[in-house]
TORLO-526415 format. One record per residue: residue in three letters; x, y, z of N, C-alpha, C, O in turn. Coordinates in steps of 0.05 Angstrom, whole numbers, padded with zeros to 5 digits, always signed. Example, Ala and Ser with C-alpha at 12.3 -4.5 7.8 and 13.67 -1.06 7.14 Angstrom:
// residues 2
ALA+00264-00114+00156+00246-00090+00156+00264-00066+00156+00285-00066+00169
SER+00257-00045+00142+00273-00021+00143+00258+00001+00157+00268+00023+00161
//
This chain:
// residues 309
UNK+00628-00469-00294+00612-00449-00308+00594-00435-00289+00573-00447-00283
UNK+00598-00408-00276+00576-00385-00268+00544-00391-00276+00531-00391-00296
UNK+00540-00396-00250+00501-00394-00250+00493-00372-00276+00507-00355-00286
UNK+00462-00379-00282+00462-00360-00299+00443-00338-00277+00429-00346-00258
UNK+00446-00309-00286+00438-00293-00268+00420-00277-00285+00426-00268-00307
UNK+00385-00272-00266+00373-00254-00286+00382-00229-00276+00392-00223-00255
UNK+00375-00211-00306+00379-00173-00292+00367-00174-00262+00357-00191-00249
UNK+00374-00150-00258+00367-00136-00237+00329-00133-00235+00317-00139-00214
UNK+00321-00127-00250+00295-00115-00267+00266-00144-00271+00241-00144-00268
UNK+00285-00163-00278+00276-00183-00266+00280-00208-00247+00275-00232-00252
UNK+00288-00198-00227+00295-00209-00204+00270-00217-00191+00272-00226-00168
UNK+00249-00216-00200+00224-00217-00195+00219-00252-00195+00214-00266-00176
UNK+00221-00257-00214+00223-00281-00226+00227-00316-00205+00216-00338-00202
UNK+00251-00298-00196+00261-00328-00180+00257-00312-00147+00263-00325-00128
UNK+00251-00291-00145+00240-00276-00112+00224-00290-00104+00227-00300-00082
UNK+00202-00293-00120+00170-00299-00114+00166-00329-00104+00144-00338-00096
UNK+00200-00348-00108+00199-00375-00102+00226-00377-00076+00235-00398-00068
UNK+00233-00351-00068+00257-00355-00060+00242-00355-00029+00219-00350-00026
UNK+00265-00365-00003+00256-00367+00025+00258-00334+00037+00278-00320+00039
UNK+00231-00330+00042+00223-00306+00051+00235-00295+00088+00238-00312+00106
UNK+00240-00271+00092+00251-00262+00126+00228-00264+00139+00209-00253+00127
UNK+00222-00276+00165+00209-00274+00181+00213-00258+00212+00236-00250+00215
UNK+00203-00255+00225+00211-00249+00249+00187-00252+00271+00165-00246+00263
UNK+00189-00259+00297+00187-00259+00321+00180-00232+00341+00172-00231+00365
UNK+00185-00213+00324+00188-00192+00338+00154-00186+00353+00133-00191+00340
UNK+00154-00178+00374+00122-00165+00390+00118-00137+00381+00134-00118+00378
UNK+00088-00141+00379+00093-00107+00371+00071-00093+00391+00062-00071+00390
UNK+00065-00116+00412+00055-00101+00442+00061-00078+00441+00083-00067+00435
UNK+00037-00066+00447+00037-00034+00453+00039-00016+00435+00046+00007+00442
UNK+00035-00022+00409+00042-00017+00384+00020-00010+00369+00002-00027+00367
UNK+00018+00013+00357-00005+00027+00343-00007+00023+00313+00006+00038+00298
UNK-00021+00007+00306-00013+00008+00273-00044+00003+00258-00062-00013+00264
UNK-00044+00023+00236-00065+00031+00220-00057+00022+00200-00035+00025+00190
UNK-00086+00001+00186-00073-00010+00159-00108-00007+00143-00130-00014+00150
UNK-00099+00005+00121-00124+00016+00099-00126-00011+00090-00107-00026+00092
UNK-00156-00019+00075-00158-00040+00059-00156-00064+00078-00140-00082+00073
UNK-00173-00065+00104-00157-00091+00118-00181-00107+00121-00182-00126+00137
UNK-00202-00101+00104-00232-00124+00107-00227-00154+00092-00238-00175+00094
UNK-00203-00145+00076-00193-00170+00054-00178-00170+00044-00169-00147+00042
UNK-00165-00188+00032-00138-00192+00019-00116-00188+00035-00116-00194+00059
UNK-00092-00174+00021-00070-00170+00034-00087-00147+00060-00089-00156+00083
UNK-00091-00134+00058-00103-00115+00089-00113-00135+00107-00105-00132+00130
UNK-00128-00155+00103-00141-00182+00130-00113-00184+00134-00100-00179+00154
UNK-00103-00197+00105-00080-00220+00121-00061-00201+00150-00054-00210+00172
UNK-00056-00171+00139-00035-00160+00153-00049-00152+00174-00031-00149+00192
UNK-00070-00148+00183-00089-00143+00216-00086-00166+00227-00074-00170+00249
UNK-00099-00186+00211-00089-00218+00222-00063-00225+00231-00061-00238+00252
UNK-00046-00219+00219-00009-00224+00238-00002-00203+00254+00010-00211+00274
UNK-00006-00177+00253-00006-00162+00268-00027-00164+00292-00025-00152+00314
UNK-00041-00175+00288-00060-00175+00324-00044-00195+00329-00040-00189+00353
UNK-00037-00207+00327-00030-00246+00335-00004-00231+00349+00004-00240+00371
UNK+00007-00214+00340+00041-00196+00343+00035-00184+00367+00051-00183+00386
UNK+00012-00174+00369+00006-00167+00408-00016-00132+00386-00036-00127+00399
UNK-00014-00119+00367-00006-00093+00357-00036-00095+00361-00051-00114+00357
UNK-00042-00058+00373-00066-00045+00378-00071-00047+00343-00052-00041+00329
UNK-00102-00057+00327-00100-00049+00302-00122-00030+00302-00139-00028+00319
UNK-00119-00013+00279-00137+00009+00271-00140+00005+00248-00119+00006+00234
UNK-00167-00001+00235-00168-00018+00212-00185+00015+00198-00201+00030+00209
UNK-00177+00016+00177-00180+00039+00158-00202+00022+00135-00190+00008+00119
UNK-00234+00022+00131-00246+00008+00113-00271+00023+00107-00284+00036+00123
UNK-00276+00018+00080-00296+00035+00066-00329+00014+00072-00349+00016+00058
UNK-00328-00005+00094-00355-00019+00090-00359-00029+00120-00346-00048+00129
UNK-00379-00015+00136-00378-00018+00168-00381-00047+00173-00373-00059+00193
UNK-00396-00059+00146-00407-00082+00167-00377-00107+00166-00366-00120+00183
UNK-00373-00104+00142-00358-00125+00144-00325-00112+00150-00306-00122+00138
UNK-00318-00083+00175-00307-00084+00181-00314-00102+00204-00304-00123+00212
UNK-00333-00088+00211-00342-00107+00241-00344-00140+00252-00343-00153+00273
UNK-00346-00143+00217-00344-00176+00229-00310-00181+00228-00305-00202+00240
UNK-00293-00173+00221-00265-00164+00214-00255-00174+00248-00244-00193+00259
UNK-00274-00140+00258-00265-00134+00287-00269-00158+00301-00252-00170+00314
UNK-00293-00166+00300-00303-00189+00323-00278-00213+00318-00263-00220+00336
UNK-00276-00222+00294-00249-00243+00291-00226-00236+00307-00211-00249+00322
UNK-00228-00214+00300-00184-00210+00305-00178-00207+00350-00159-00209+00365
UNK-00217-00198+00354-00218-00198+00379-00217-00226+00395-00202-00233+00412
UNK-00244-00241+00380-00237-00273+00382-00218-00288+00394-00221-00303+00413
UNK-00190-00278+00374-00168-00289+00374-00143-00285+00390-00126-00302+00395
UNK-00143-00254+00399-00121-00242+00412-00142-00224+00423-00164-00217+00415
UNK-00121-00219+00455-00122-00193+00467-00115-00168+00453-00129-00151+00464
UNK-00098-00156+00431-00097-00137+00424-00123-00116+00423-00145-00127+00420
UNK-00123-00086+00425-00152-00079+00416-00147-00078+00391-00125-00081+00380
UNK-00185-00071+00374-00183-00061+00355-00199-00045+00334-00215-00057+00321
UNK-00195-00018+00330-00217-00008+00329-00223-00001+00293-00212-00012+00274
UNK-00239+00014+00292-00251+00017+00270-00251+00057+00255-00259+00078+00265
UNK-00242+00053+00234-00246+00084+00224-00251+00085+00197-00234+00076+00183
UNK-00273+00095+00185-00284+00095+00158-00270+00114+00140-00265+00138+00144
UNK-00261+00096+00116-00247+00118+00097-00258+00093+00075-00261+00069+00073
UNK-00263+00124+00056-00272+00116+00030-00241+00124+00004-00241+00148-00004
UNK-00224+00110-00004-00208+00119-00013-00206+00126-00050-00187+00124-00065
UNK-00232+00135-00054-00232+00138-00073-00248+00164-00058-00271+00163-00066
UNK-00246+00182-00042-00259+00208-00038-00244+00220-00027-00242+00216-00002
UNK-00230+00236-00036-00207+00253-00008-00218+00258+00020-00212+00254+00043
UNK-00238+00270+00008-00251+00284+00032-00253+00264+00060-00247+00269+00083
UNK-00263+00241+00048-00262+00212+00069-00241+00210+00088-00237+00205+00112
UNK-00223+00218+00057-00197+00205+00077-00184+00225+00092-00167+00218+00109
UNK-00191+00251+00089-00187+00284+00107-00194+00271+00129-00180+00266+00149
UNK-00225+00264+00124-00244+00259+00150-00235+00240+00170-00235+00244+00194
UNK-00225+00215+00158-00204+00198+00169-00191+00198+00184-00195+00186+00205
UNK-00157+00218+00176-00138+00219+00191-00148+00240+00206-00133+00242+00225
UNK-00173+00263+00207-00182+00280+00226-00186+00261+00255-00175+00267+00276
UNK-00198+00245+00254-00206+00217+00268-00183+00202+00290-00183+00196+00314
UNK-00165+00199+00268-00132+00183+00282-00118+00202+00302-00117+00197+00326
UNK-00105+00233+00288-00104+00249+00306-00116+00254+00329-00105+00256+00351
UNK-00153+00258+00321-00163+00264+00346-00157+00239+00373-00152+00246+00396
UNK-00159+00211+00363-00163+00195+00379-00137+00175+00389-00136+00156+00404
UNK-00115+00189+00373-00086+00172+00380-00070+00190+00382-00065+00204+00362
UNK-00059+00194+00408-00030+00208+00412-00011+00195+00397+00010+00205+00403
UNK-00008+00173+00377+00010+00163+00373+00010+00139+00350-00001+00117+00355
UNK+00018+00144+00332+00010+00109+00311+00051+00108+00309+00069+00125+00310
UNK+00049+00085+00307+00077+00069+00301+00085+00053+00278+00109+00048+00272
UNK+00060+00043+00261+00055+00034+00241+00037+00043+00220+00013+00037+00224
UNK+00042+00056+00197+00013+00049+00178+00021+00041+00159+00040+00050+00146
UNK+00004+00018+00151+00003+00008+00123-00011+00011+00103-00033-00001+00105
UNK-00009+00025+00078-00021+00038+00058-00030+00010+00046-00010-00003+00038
UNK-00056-00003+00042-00054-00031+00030-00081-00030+00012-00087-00048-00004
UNK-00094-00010+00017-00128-00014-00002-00113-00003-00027-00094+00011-00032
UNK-00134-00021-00040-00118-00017-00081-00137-00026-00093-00152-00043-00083
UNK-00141-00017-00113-00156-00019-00143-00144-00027-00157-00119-00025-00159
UNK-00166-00043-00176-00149-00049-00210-00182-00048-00227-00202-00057-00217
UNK-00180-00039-00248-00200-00027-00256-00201-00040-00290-00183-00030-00303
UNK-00214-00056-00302-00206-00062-00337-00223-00036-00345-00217-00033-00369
UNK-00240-00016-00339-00244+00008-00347-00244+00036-00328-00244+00038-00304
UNK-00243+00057-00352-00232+00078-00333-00258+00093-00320-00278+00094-00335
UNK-00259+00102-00298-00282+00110-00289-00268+00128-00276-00243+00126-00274
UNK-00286+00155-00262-00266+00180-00251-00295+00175-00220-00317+00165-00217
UNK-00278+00189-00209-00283+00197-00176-00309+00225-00178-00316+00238-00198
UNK-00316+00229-00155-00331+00246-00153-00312+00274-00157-00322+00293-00168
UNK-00290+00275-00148-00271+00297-00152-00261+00299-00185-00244+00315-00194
UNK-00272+00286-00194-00256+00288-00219-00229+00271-00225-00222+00271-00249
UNK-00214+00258-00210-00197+00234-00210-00208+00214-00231-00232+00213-00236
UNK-00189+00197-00246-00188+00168-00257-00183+00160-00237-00160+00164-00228
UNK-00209+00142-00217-00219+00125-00197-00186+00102-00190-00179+00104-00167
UNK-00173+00085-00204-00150+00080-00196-00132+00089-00187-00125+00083-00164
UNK-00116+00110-00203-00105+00128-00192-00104+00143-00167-00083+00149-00156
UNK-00136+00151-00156-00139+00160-00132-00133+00151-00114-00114+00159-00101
UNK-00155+00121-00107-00142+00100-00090-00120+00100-00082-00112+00109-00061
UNK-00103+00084-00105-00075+00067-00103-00056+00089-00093-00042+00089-00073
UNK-00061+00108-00111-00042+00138-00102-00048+00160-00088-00035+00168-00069
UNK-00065+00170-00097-00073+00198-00085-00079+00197-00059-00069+00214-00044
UNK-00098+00178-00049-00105+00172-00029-00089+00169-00004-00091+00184+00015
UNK-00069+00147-00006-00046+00141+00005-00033+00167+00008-00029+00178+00029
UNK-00028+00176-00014-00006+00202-00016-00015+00218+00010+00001+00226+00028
UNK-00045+00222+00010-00051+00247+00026-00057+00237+00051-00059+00255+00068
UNK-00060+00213+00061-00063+00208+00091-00031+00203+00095-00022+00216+00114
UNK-00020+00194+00087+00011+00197+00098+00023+00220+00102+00039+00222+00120
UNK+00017+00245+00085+00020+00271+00093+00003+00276+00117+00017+00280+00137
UNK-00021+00277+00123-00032+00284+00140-00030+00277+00169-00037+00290+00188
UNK-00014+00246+00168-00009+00226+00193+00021+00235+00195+00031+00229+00216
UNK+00039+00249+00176+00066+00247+00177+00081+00263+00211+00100+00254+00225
UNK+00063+00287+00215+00077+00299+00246+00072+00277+00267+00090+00275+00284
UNK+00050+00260+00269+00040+00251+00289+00062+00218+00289+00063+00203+00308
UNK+00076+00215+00266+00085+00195+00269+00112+00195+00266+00126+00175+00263
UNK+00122+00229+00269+00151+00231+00269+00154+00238+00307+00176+00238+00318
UNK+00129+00245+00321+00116+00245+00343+00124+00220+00361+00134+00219+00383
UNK+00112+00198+00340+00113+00170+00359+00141+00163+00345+00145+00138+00347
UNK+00160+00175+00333+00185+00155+00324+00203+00144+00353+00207+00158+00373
UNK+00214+00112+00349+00210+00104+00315+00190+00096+00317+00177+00086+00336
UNK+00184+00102+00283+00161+00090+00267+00166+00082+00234+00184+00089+00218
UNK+00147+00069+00232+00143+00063+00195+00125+00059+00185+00107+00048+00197
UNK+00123+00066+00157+00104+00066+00140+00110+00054+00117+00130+00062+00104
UNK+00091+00031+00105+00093+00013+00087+00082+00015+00064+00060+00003+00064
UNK+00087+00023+00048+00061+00023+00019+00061-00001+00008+00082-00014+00007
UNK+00036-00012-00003+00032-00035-00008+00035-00033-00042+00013-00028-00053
UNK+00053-00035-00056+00055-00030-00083+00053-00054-00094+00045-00074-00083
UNK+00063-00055-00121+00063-00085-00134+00081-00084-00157+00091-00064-00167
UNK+00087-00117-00167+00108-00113-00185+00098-00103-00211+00114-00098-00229
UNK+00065-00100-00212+00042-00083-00234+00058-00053-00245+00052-00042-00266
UNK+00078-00044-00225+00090-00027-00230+00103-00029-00260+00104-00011-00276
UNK+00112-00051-00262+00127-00050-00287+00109-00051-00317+00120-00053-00339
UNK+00079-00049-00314+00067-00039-00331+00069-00011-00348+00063-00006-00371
UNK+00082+00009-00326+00085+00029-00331+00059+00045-00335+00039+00036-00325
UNK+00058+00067-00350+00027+00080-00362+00030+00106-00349+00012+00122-00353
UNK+00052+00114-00331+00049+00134-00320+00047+00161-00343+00068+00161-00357
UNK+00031+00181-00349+00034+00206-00364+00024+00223-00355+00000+00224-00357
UNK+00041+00251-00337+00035+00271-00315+00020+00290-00334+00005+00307-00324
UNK+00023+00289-00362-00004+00310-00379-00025+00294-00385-00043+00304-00399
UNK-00028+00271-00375-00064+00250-00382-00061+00228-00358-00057+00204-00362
UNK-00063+00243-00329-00071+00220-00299-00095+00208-00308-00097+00183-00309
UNK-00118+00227-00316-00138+00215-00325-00141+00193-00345-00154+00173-00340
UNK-00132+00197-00364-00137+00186-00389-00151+00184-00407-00159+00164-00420
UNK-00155+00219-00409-00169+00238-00424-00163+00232-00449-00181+00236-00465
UNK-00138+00223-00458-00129+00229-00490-00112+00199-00503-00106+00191-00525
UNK-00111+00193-00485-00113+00156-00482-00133+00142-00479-00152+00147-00464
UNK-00130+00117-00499-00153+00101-00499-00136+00076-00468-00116+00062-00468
UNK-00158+00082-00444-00150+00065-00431-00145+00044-00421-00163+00028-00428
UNK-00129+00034-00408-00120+00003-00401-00117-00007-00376-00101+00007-00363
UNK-00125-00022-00366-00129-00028-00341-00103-00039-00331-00098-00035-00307
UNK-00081-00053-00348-00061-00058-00323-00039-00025-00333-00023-00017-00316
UNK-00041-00014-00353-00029+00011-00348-00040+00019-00332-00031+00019-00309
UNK-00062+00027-00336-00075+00052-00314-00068+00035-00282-00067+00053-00266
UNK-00065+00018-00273-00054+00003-00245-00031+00005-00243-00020+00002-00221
UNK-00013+00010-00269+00020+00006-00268+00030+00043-00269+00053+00051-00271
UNK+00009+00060-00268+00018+00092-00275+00010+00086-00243+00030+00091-00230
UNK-00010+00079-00228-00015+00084-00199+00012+00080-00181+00021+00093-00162
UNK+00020+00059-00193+00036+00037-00181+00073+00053-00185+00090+00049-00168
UNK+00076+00064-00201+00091+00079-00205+00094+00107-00191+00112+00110-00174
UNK+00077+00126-00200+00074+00148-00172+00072+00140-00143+00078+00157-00126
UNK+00063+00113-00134+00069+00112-00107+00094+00111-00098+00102+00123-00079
UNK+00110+00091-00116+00135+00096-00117+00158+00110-00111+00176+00110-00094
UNK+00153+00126-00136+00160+00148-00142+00156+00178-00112+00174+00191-00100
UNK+00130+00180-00108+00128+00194-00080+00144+00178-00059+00154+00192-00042
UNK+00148+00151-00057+00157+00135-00031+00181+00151-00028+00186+00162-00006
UNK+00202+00154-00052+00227+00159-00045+00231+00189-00041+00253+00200-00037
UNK+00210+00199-00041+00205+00229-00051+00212+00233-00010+00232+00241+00004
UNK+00188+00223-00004+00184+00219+00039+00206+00204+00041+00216+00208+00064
UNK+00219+00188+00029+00241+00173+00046+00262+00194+00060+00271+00195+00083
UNK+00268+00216+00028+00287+00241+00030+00276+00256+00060+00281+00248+00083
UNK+00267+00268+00055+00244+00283+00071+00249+00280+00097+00257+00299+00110
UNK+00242+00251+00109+00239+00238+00134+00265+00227+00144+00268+00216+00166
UNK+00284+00232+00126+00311+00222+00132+00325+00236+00162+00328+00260+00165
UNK+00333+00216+00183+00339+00238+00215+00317+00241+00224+00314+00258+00242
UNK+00299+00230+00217+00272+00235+00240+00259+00215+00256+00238+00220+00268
UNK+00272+00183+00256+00269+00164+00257+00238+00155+00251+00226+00143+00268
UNK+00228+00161+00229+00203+00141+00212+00218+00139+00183+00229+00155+00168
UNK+00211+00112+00181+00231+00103+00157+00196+00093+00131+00174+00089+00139
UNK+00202+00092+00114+00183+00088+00091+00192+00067+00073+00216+00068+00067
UNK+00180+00050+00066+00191+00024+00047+00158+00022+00023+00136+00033+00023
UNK+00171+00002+00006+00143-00007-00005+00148-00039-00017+00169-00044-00028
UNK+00130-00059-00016+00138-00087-00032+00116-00090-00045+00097-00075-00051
UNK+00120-00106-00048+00101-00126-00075+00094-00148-00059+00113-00162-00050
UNK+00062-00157-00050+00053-00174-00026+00054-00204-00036+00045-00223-00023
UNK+00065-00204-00058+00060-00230-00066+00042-00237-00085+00023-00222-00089
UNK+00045-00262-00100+00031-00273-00125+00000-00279-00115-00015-00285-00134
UNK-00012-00278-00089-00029-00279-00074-00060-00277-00086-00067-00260-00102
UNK-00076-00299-00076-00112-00291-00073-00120-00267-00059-00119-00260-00036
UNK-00128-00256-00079-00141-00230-00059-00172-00218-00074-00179-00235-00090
UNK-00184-00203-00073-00211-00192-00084-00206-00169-00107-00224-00160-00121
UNK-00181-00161-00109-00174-00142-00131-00180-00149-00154-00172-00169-00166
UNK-00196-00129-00162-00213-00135-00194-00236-00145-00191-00248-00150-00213
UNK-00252-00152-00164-00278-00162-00163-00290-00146-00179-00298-00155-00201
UNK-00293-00120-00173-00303-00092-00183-00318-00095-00215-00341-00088-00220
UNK-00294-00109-00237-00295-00117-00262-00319-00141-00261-00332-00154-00244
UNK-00318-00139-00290-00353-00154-00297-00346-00189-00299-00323-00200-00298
UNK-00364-00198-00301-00365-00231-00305-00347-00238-00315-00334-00255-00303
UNK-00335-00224-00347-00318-00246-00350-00286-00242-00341-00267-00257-00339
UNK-00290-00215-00337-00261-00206-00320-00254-00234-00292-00233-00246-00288
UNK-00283-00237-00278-00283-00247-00247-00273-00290-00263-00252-00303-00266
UNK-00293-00292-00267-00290-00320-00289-00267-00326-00298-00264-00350-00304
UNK-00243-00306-00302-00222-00312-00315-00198-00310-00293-00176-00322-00293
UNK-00209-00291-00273-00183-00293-00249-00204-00314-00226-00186-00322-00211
UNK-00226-00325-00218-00225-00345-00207-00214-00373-00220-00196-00385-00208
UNK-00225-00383-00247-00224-00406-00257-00202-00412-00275-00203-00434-00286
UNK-00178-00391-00283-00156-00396-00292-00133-00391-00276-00116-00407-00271
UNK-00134-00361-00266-00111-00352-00250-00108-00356-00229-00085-00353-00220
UNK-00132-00368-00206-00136-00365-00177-00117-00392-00173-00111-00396-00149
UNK-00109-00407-00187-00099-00431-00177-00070-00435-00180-00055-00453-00172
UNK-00065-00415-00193-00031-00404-00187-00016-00382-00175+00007-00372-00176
UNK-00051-00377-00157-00047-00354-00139-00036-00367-00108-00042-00391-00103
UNK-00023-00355-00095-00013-00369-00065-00036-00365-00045-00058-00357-00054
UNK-00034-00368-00026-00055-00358+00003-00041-00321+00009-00019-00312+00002
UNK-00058-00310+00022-00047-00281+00021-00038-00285+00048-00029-00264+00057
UNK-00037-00303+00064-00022-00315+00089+00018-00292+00081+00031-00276+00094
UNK+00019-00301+00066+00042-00303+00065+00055-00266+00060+00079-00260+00060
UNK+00032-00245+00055+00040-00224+00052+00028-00220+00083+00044-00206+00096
UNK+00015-00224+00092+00019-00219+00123+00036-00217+00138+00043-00197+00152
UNK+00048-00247+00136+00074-00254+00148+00104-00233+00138+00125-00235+00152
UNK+00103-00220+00119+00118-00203+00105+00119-00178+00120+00139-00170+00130
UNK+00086-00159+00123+00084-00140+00132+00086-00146+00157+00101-00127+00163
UNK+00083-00157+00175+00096-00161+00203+00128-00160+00192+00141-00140+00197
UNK+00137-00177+00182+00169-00171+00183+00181-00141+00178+00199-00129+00190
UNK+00163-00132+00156+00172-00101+00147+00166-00082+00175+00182-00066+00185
UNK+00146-00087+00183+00136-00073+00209+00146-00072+00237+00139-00057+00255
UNK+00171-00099+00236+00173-00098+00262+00199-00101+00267+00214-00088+00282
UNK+00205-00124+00245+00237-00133+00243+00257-00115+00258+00259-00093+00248
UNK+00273-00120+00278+00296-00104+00284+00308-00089+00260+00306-00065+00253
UNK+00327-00116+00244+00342-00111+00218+00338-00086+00204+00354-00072+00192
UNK+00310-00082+00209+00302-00060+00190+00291-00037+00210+00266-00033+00213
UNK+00304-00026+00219+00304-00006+00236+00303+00022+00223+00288+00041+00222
UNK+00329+00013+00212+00338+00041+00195+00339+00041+00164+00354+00055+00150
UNK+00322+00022+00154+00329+00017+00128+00307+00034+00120+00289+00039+00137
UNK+00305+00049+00088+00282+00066+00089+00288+00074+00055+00310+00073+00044
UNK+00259+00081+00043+00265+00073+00013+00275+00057-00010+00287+00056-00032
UNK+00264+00044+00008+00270+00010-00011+00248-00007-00020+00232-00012-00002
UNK+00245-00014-00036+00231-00032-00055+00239-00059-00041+00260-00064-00029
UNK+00216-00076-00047+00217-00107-00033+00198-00121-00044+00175-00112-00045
UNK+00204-00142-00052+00188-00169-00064+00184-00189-00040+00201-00204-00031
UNK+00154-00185-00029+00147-00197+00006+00173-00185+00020+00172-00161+00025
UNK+00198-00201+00030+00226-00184+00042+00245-00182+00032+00264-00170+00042
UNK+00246-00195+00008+00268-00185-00008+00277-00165-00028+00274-00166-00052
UNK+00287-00147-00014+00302-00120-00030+00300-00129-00057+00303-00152-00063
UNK+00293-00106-00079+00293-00120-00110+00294-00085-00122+00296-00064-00108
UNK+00291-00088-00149+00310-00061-00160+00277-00061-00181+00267-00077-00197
UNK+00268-00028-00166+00247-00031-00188+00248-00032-00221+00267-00043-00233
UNK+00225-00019-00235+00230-00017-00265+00245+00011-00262+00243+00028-00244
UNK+00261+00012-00288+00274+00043-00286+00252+00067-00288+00261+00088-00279
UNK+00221+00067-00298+00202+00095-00296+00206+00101-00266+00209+00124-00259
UNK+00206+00071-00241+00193+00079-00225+00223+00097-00195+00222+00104-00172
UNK+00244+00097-00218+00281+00100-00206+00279+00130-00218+00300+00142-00214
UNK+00259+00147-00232+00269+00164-00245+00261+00193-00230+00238+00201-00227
UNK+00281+00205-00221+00274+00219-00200+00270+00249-00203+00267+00265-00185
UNK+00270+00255-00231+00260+00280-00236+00234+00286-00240+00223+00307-00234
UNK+00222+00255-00253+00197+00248-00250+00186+00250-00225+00163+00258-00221
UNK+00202+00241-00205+00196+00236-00179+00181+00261-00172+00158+00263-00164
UNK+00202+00283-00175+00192+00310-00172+00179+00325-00177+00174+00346-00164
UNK+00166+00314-00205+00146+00326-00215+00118+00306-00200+00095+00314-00198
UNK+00124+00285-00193+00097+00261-00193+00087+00290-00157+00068+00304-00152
UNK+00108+00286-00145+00099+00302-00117+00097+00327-00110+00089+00333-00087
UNK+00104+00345-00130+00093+00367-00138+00061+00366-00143+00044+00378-00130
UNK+00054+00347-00168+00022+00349-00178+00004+00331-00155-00019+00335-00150
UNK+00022+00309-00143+00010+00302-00112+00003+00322-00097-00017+00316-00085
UNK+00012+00344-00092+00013+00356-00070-00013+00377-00083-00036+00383-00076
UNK-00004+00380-00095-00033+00403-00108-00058+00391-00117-00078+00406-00115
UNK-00062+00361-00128-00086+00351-00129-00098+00338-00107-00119+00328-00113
UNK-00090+00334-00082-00094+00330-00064-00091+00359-00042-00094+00359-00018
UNK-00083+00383-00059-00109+00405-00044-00077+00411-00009-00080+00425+00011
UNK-00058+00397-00015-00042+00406+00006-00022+00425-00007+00001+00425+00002
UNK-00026+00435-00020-00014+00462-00038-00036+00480-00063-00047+00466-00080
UNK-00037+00497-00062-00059+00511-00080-00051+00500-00112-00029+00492-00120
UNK-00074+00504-00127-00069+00494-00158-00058+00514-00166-00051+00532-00151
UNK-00054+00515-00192-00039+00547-00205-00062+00564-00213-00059+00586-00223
//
């Protein structure tokens, strides 16, 4: 009798327990910028990446405790590693940002999109954004455009979005990003983020195709991390003292983004979805590519790199 096999859709299931790709690979001499790297999945991935030999450029919205970040990862390895302030819930930050990278790197080889929000209420940005959305998406969206010549410059190269399997929440609605006319929800409103990043990934995969920088996105794992501190007492109370203990070490999405980052294997692989390293088939909102077209159309104009109407 034939194993039993889940869908495609939830392949999630038995991924999250299955033996993960590692690799060996050095990434000496190697430029790689990773947002969100004071904690969680962003420490863990500066943390394997310096250890990997890789110059890091840590992208973080809080000097001090980038700095104590820096002094560790120096501690530990010769790699350098420097420091650049982005606030990713402010475009303008993150303009100011990649103004910064350009000025001061002929060259990045790596960036990892990894700072993220999750929000149990909706709050908007100084621009007028629903504050998740910006982050997870907008944000990302527009420094990867902005970094995109300079890293078809240093090809090869790649770029990683740090997505999640939150995606399959769905919530995406291109007439209410905000959630103006919806009563809102915190793992929709993370699973509409989580979806347009997506959705844009494959948008740049097209795009960048023949230019040797390749684009992927995974899911870092069932992992401890600080997402949702943000939320009130009993939000925090309920993911330390129930959930935190069937959470893994975020060790292990480190060890991931080094593989996505460096791995030979994956040289040329590009627009693919991954559970830590294993290829997996998203939800169908986030496969739908007319959507796609519309999600990077209204990307491109709310992030001000195309005029509004």
């Amino acid at each position: 009798m034939p194993a039993f096999k889940l869908p495609d859709e939830l392949a999630f299931i038995t991924n999250r327990r299955a033996s993960q790709g590692t690799t060996t690979a050095s990434l000496a001499g190697k430029l790689c910028v990773v947002s969100g790297s004071t904690s969680g999945v962003g420490l863990a991935a500066v943390r394997r990446l310096a250890r990997a030999g890789a110059h890091i450029v840590m992208l973080c919205r809080n000097p001090d405790k980038a700095k104590a970040v820096q002094r560790e990862l120096l501690a530990r390895s010769n790699a350098p590693v420097a420091i650049v302030l982005a606030d990713f819930s402010d475009l303008a930050s993150v303009r100011a940002a990649a103004a910064v990278l350009l000025r001061d790197y002929p060259r990045i080889d790596v960036l990892i999109n990894s700072a993220g929000l999750f929000s149990t209420s909706r709050t908007l940005t100084g621009d007028g954004f629903e504050t998740v959305f910006c982050v997870n998406h907008l944000a990302p969206f527009l420094l990867t455009h902005l970094l995109l010549e300079r890293l078809q410059q240093s090809a090869p190269a790649r770029i990683i979005q740090v997505n999640s399997e939150g995606h399959r929440f769905g919530g995406l609605d291109l007439a209410d990003l905000n959630w103006a006319h919806r009563r809102y929800n915190g793992y929709r409103g993370y699973g509409a983020s989580k979806v347009a990043q997506l959705l844009a990934t494959w948008e740049f995969a097209d795009r960048l195709q023949g230019t040797g920088v390749t684009i992927n996105a995974m899911h870092p794992g069932d992992v401890r991390t600080n997402i949702g501190n943000n939320n009130g007492p009993l939000y925090r109370w309920f993911l330390h003292h129930i959930i935190w203990g069937t959470l893994k070490d975020s060790a292990i999405s480190g060890a991931a983004l080094h593989y996505l980052a460096a791995a030979p294997e994956l040289a040329d692989v590009s627009g693919r979805f991954f559970h830590l390293t294993i290829e997996e088939k998203p939800a169908a909102p986030a496969l739908d590519r007319e959507m796609g077209r519309r999600v990077w159309e209204a990307s491109l104009r709310l992030t001000g790199l195309t005029p509004g109407p």
